[in-house]
PAZA-361349 format. One record per residue (C-alpha): residue number from 0; residue in three letters; chain; x, z, y. Coordinates in Angstrom, 2 decimals, padded with zeros to 5 digits. Example, Ala and Ser with C-alpha at 12.3 -4.5 7.8 and 13.67 -1.06 7.14 Angstrom:
2
+-----+------+-----+---------+---------+---------+
: seq : type : mol :    east :      up :   north :
+-----+------+-----+---------+---------+---------+
:   0 :  ALA :   A :  012.30 :  007.80 : -004.50 :
:   1 :  SER :   A :  013.67 :  007.14 : -001.06 :
+-----+------+-----+---------+---------+---------+
***
This chain:
307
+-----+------+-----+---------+---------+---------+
: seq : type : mol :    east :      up :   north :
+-----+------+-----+---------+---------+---------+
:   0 :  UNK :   A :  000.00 :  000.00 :  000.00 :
:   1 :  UNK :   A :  002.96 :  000.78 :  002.69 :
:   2 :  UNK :   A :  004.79 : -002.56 :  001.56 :
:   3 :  UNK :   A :  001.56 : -004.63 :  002.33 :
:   4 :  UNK :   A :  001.14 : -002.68 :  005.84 :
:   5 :  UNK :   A :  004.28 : -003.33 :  006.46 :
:   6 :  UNK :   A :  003.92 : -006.79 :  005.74 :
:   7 :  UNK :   A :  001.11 : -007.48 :  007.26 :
:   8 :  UNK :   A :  002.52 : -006.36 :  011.05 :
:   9 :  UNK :   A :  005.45 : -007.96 :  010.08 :
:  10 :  UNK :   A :  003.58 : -011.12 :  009.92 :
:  11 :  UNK :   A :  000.97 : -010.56 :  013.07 :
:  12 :  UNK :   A :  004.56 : -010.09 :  015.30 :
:  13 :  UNK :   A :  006.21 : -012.99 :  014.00 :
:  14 :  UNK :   A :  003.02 : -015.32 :  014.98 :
:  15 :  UNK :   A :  003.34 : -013.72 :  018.19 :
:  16 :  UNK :   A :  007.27 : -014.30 :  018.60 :
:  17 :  UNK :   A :  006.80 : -017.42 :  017.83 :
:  18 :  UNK :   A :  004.33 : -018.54 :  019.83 :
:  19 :  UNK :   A :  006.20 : -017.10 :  022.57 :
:  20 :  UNK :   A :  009.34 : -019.35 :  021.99 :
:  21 :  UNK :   A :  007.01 : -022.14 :  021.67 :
:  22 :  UNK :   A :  006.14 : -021.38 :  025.33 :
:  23 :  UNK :   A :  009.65 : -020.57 :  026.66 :
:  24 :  UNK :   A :  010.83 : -024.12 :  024.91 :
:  25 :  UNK :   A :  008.20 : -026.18 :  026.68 :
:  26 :  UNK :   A :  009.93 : -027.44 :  030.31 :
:  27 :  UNK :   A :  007.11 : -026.53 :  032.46 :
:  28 :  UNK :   A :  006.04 : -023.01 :  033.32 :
:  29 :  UNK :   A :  002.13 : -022.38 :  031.77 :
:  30 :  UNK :   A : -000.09 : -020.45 :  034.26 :
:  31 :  UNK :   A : -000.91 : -018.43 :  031.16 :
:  32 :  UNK :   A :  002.23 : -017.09 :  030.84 :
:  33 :  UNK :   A :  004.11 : -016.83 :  034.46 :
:  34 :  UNK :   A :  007.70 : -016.09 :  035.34 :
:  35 :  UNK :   A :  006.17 : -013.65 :  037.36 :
:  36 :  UNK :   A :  002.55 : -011.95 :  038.44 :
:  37 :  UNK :   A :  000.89 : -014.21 :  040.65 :
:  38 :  UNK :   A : -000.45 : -011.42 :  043.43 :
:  39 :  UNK :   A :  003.54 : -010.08 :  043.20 :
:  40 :  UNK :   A :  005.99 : -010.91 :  046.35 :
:  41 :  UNK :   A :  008.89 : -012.41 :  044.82 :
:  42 :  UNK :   A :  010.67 : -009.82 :  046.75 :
:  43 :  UNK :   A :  009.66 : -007.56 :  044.49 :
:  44 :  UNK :   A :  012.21 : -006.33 :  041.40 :
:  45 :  UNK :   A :  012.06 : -007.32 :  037.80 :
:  46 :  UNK :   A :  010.05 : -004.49 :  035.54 :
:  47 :  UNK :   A :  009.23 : -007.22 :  033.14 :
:  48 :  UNK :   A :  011.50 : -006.49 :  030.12 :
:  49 :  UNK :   A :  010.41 : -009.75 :  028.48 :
:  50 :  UNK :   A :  011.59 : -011.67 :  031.57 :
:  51 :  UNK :   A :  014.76 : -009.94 :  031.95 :
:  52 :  UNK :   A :  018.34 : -010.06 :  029.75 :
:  53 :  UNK :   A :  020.08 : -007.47 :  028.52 :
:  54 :  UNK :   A :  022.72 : -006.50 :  031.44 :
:  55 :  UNK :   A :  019.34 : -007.07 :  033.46 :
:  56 :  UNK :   A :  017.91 : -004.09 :  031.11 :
:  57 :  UNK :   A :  021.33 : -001.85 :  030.61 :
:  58 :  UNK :   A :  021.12 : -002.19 :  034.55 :
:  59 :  UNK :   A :  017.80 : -001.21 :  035.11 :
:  60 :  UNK :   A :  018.30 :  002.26 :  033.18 :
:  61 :  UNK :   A :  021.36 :  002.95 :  034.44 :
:  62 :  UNK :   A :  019.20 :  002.86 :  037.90 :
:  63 :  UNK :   A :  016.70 :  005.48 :  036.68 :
:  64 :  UNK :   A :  014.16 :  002.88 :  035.51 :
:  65 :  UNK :   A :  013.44 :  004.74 :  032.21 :
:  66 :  UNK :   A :  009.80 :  005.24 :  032.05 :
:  67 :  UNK :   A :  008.67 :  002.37 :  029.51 :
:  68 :  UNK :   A :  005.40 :  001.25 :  030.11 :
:  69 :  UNK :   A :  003.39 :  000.04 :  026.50 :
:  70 :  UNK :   A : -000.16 : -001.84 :  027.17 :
:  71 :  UNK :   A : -001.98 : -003.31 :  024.73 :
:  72 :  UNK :   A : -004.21 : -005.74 :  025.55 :
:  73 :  UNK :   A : -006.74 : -007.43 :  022.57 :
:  74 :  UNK :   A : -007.72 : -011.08 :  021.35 :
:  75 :  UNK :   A : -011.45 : -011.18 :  021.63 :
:  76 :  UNK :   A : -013.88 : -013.23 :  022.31 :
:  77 :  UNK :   A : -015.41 : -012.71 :  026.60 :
:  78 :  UNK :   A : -018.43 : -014.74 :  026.39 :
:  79 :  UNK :   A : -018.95 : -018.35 :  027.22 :
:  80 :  UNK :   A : -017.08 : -017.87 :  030.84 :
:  81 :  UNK :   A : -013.85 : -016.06 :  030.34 :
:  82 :  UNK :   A : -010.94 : -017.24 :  027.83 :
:  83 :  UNK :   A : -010.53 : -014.86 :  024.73 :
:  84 :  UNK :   A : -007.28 : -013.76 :  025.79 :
:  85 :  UNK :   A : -008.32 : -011.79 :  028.82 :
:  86 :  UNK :   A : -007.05 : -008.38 :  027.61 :
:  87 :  UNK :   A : -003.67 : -009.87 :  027.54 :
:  88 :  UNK :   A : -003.67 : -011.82 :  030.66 :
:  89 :  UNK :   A : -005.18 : -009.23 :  033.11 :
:  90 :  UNK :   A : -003.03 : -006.32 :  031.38 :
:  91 :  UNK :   A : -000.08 : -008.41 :  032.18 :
:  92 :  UNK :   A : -000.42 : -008.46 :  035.53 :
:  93 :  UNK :   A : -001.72 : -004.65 :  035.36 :
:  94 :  UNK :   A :  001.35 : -003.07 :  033.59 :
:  95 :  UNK :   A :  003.69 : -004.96 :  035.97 :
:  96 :  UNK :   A :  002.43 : -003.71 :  039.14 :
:  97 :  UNK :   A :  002.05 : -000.26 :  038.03 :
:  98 :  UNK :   A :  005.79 : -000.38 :  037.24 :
:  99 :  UNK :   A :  006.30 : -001.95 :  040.29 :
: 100 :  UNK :   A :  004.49 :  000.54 :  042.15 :
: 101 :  UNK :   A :  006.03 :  003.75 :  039.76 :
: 102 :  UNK :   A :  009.34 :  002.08 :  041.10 :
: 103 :  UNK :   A :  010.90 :  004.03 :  037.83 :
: 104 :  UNK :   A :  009.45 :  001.78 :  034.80 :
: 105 :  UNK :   A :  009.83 : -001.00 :  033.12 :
: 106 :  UNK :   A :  006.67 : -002.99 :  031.69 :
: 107 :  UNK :   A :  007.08 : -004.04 :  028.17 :
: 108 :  UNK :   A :  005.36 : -006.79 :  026.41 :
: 109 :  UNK :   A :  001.70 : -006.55 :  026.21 :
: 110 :  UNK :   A :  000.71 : -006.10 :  022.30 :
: 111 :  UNK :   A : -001.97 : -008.66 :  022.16 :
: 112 :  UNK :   A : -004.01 : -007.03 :  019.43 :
: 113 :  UNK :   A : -006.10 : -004.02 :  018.79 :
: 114 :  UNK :   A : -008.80 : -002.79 :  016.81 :
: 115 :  UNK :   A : -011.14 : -005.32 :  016.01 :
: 116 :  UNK :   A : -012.95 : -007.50 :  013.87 :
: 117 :  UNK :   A : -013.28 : -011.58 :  014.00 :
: 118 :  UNK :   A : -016.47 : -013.26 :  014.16 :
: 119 :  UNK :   A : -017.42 : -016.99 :  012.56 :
: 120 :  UNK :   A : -020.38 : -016.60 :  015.35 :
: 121 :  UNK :   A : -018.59 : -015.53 :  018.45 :
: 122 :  UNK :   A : -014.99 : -017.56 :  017.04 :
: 123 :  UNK :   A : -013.03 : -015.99 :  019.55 :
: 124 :  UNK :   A : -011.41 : -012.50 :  017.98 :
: 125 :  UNK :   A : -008.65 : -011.32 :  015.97 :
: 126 :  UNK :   A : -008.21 : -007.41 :  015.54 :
: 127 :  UNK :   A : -006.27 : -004.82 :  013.52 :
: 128 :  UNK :   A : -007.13 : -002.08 :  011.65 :
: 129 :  UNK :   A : -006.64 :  001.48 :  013.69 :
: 130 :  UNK :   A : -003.67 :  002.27 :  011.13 :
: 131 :  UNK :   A : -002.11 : -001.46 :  011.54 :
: 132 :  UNK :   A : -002.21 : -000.37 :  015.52 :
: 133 :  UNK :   A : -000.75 :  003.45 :  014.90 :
: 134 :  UNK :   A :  002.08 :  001.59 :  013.10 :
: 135 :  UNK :   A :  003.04 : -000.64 :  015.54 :
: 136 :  UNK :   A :  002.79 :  001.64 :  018.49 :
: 137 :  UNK :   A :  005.17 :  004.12 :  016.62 :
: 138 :  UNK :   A :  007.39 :  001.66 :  015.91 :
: 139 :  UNK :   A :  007.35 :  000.26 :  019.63 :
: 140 :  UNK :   A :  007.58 :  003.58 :  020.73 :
: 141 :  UNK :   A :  010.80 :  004.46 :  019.01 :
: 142 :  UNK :   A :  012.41 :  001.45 :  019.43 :
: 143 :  UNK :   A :  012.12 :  001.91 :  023.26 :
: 144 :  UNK :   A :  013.46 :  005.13 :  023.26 :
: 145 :  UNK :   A :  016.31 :  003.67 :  020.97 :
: 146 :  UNK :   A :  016.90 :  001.29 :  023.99 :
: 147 :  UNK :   A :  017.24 :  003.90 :  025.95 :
: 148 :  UNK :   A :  014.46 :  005.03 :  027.88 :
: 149 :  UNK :   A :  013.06 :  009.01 :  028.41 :
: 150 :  UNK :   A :  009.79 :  008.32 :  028.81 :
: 151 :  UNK :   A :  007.25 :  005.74 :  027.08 :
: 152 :  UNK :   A :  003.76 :  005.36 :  028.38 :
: 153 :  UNK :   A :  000.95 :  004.25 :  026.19 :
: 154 :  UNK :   A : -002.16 :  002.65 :  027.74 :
: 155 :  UNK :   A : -004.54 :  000.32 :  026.33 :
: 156 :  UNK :   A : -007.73 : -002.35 :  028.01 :
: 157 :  UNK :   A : -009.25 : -002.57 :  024.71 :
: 158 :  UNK :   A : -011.69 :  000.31 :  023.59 :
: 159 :  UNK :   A : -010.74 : -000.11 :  019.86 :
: 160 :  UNK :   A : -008.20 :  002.35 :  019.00 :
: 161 :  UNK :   A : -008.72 :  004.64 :  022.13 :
: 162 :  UNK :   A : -008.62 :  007.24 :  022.42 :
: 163 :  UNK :   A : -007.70 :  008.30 :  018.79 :
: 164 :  UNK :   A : -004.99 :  006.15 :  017.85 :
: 165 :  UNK :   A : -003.18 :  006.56 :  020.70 :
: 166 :  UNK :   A : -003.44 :  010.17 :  021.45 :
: 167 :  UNK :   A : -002.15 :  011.10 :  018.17 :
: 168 :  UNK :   A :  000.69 :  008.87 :  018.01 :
: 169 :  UNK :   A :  001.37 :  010.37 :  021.29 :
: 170 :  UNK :   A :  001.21 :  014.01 :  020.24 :
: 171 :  UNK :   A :  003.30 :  013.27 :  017.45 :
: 172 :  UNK :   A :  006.07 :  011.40 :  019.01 :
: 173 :  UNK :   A :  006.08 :  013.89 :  022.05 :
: 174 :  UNK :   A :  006.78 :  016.85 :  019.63 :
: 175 :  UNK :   A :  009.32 :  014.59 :  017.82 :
: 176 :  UNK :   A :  011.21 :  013.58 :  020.47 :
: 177 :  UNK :   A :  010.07 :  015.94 :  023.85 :
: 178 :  UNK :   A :  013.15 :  018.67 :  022.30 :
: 179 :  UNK :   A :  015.86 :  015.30 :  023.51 :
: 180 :  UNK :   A :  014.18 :  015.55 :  026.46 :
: 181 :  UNK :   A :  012.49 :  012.56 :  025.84 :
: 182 :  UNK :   A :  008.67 :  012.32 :  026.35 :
: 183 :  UNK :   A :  005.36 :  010.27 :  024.93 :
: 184 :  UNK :   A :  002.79 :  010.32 :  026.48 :
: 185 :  UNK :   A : -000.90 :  008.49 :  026.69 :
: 186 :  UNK :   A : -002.98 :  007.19 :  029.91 :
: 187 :  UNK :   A : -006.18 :  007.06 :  029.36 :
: 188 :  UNK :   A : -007.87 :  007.00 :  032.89 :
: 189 :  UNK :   A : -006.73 :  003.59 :  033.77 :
: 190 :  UNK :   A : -009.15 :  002.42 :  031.33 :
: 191 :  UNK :   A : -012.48 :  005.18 :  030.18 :
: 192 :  UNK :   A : -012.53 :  006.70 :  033.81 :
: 193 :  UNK :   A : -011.82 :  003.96 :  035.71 :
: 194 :  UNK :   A : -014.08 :  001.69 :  033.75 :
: 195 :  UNK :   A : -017.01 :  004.57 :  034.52 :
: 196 :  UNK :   A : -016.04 :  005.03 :  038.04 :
: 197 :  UNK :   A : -016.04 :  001.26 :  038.61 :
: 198 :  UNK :   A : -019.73 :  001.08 :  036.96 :
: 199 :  UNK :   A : -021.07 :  003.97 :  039.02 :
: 200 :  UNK :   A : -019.69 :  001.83 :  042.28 :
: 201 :  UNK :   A : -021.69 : -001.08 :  041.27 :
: 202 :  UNK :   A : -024.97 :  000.51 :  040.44 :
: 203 :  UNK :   A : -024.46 :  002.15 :  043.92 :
: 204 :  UNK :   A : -023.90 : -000.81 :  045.56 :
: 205 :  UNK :   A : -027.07 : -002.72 :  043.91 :
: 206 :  UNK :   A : -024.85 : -004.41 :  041.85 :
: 207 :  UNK :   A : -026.76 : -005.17 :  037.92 :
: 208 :  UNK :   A : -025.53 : -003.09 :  034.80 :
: 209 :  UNK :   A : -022.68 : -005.56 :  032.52 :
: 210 :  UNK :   A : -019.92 : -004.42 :  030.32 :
: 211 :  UNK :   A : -018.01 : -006.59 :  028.02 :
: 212 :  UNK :   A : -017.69 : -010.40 :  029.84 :
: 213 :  UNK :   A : -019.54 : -009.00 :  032.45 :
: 214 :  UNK :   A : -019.30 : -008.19 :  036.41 :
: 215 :  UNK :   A : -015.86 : -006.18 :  036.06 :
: 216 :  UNK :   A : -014.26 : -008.49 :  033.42 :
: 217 :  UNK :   A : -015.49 : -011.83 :  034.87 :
: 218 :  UNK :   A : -014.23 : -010.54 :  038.69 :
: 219 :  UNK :   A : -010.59 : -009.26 :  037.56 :
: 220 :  UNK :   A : -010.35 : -012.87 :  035.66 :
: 221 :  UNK :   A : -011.63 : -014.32 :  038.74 :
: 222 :  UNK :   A : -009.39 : -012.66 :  041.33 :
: 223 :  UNK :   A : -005.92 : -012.94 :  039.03 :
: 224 :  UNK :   A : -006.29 : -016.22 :  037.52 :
: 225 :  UNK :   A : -009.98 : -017.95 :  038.71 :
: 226 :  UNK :   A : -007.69 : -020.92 :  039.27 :
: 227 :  UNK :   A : -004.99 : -020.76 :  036.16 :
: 228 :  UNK :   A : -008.00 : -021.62 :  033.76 :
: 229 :  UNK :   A : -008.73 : -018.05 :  033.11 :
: 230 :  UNK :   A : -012.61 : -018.49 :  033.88 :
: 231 :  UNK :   A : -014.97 : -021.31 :  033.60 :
: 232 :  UNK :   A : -016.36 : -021.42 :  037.04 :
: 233 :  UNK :   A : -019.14 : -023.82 :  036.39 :
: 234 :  UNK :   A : -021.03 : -021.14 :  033.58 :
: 235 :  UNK :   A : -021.02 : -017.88 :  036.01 :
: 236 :  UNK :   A : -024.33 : -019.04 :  037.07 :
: 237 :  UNK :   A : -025.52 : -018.66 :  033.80 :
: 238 :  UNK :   A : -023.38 : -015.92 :  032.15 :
: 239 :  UNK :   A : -026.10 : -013.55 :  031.57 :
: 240 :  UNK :   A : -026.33 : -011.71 :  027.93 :
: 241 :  UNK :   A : -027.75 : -009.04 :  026.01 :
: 242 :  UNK :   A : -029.22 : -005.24 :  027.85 :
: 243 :  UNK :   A : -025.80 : -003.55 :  029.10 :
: 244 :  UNK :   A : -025.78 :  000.00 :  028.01 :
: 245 :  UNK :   A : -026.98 :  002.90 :  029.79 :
: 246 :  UNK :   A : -024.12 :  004.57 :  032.16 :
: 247 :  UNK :   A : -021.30 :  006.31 :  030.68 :
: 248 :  UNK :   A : -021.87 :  004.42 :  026.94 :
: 249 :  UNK :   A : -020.14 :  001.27 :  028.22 :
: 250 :  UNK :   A : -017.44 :  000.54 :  024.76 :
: 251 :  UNK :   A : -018.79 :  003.10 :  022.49 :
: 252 :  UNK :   A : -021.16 :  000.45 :  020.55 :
: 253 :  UNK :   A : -024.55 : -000.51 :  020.92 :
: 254 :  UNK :   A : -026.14 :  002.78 :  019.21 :
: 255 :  UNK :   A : -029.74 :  002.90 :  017.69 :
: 256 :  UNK :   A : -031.35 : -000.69 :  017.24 :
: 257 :  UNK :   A : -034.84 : -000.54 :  019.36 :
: 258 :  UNK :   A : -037.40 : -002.54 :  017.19 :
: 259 :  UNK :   A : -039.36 : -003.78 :  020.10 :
: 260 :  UNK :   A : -036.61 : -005.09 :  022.09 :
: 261 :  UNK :   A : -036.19 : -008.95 :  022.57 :
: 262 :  UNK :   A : -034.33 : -010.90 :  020.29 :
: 263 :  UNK :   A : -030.55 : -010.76 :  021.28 :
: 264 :  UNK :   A : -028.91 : -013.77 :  023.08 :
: 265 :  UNK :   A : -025.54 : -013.12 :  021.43 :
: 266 :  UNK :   A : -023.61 : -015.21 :  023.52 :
: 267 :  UNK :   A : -020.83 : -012.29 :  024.10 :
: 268 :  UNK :   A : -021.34 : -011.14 :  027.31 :
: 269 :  UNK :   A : -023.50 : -007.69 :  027.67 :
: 270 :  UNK :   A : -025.52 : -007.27 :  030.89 :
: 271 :  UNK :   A : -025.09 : -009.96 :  033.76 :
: 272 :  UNK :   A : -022.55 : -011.38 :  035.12 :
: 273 :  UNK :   A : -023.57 : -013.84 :  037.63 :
: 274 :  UNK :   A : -022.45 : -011.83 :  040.68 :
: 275 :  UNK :   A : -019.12 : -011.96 :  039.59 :
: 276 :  UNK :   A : -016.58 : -012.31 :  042.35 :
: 277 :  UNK :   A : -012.48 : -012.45 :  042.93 :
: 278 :  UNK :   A : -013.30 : -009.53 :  045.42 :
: 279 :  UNK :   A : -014.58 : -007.60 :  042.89 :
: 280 :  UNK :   A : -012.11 : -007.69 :  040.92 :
: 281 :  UNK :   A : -009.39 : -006.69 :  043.39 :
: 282 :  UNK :   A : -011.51 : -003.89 :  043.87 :
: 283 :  UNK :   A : -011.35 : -003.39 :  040.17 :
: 284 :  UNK :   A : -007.63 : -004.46 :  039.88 :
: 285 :  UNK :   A : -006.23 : -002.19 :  042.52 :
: 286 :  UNK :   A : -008.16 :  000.93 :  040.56 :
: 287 :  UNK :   A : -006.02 :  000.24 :  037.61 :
: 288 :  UNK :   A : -002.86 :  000.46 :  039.44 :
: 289 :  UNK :   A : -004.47 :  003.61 :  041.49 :
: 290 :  UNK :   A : -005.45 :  005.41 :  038.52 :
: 291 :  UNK :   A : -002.60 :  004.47 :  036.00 :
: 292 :  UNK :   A :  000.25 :  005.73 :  038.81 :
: 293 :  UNK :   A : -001.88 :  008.81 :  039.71 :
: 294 :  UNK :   A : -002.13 :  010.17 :  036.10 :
: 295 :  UNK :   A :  001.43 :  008.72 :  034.66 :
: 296 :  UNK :   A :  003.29 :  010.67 :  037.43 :
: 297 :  UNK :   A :  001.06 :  013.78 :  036.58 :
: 298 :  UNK :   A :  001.44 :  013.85 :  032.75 :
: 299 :  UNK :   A :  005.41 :  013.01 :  033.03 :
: 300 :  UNK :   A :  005.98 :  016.21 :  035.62 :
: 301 :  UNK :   A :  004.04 :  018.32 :  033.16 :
: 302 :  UNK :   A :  006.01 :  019.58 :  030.36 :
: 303 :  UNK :   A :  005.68 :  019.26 :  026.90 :
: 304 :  UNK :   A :  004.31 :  021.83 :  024.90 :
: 305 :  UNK :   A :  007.56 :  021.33 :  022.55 :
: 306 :  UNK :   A :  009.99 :  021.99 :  025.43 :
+-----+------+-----+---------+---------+---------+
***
């Protein structure tokens, strides 16, 4: 059983290496994949690790850059509008300006699956198991703090996996390693509380109840890469789905079936979308950052319980 988990993430990495170096052979630079975030001043220093060499790394540490940032992001499907790999795309651009603005971190590579299960109705998602995930994020983990760094962040977009998986792989890399002086730790605002916060502005603002492919996915698409393909422009006017949950529920499943509700539209979106915006989702995207710097700085001046 451990040689076929093993096998198995050995396999999910290697399609993603490779499809990276099929994208880093191709001459011109894909908007899906830029040298560098697209809202970022290229003023601004490297924290991208995957965009940086080695002396560009050994450098970086040596500065005091040793706060490693791991997002995971997810390959799902985002309704008829939004491309499946949103997760991935938006946390890009998320975990390099919160480095950016931590001024102390480096953003690794966005693991670009999660918890999940694939569809042959809504052909558009590829997931782990929650014990595929814990594997790779120890791993991850470790090898980062083989590299060099003191502290490793983990944060995730995609509600599969959180906040289980992550706190625990947390706790127990914290007490493994917080006696080095080396700490683990997990940020979950930047997506539960945020996400809720974000909702509650919306309703206030007469703004109708969405979740997944909805308002707050389709904006944040729309304001980072509404013209890089991201979004299909042309279906917003009709990206409207199934009865979003009621507040506070938003990722925790669709609960008790109601036998006189309408039959479901299915089309992957949940709630309505059409009032999606690019403002809305700087609104939504600067959040993140707020919220992800706020708590990171918080849990890493806290001490461990092991120390």
């Amino acid at each position: 059983m451990k040689r076929l988990l093993w096998t198995a993430i050995a396999s999910a990495l290697a399609v993603s290496s490779a499809f990276a170096q099929a994208k880093r052979a191709t001459p011109t630079v894909s908007p899906t994949y830029p040298t560098r975030a697209p809202h970022a001043s290229a003023s601004e220093p490297l924290v991208e690790f995957e965009m940086m060499t080695w002396p560009e790394v050994k450098k970086a540490l040596e500065a005091g850059k040793t706060t490693a940032l791991v997002y995971t992001g997810g390959t799902e499907q985002r309704g008829p509008q939004n491309v499946n790999g949103g997760h991935n795309l938006m946390e890009r651009e998320t975990v390099n300006a919160t480095a950016a603005k931590l001024g102390n971190a480096i953003a690794m590579p966005v693991l670009p699956y999660t918890p999940n299960e694939a569809s042959a109705t809504l052909a558009g998602t590829i997931g782990l198991t929650p014990d595929l995930l814990a594997a790779v994020l120890e791993r991850i983990t470790e090898q980062s703090i083989k590299t060099g760094f003191k502290n490793v962040v983990l944060m995730g977009d995609h509600g599969g996996g959180q906040p289980d998986v992550y706190a625990t792989v947390a706790k127990k890399l914290d007490e493994k390693y917080s006696p080095q002086g080396v700490r683990v730790v997990y940020c979950d605002e930047v997506y539960r509380k945020r996400q809720e916060d974000f909702d509650k502005w919306l309703a206030e603002n007469g703004y109708p109840r969405s979740s997944h492919a909805g308002i707050p996915d389709t904006s944040e698409m729309l304001y980072l890469g509404g013209d890089n393909g991201w979004v299909r422009k042309d279906l917003i006017k009709t990206a409207v789905g199934d009865p979003a949950p009621e507040p506070g529920q938003r990722g925790r499943g669709r609960g008790q079936t109601d036998p006189n509700a309408p039959p479901r539209i299915n089309n992957g979106i949940t709630g309505d979308a059409r009032r999606s915006s690019a403002d809305l989702g700087k609104r939504e995207f600067d959040m993140k950052i707020e919220y992800a710097v706020r708590q990171i700085n918080q849990l890493l001046t806290t001490k461990s319980t092991q120390q």
